[in-house]
C-alpha positions in Angstrom: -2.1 32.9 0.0 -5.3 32.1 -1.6 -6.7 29.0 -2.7 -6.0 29.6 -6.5 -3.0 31.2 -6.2 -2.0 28.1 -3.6 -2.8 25.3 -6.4 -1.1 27.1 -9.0 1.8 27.3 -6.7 1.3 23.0 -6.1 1.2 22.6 -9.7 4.5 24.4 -10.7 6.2 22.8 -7.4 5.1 19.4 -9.4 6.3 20.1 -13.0 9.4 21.7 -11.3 9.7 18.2 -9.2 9.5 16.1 -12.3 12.0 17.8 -14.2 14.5 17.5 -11.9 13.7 14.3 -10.4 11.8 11.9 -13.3 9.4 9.3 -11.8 6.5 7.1 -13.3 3.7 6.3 -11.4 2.6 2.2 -12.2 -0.8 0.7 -11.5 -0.1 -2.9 -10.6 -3.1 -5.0 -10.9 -3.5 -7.5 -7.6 -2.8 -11.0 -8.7 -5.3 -13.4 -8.4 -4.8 -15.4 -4.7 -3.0 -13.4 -2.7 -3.7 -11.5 0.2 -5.6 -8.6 -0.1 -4.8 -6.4 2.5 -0.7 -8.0 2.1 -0.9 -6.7 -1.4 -2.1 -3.3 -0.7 0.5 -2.4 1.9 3.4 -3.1 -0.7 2.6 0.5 -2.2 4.4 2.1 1.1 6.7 -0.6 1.5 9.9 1.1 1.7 11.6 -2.6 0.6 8.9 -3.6 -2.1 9.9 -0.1 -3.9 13.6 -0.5 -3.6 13.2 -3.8 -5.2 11.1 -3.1 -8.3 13.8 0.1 -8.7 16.7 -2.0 -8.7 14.6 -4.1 -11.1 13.7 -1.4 -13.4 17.6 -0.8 -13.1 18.4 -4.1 -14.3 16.3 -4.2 -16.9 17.3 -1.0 -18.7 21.0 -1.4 -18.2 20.5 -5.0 -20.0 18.2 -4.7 -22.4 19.1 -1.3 -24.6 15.8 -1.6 -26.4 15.0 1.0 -23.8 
């Protein structure tokens, strides 16, 4: 497969991917006093990311402003 023909393939695998599984991608600014390095390992911390999704979960089932 070429390289053009292999992106174009990535990009419809991705729009295909979001339609049938919906995610949002959140920049989380580092608060001010913690551990760097701590702070950047939460964004593949399997625990961290259930807890903000169960979170999110709260918050929407709660609050139906959303």
């Amino acid at each position: 497969m070429s390289e053009s023909a292999s992106r174009k393939y990535e990009e419809i695998e991705s729009r295909i991917e979001k339609m049938l599984i919906p995610s949002i991608t959140l920049e989380i600014t580092m608060p001010e006093g913690v551990d760097r390095e701590a702070f950047l390992k939460l964004e593949n911390d399997s625990k961290f990311i259930e807890t903000i999704k169960t979170q999110i979960k709260k918050l929407l089932t709660q609050e139906k402003g959303y």
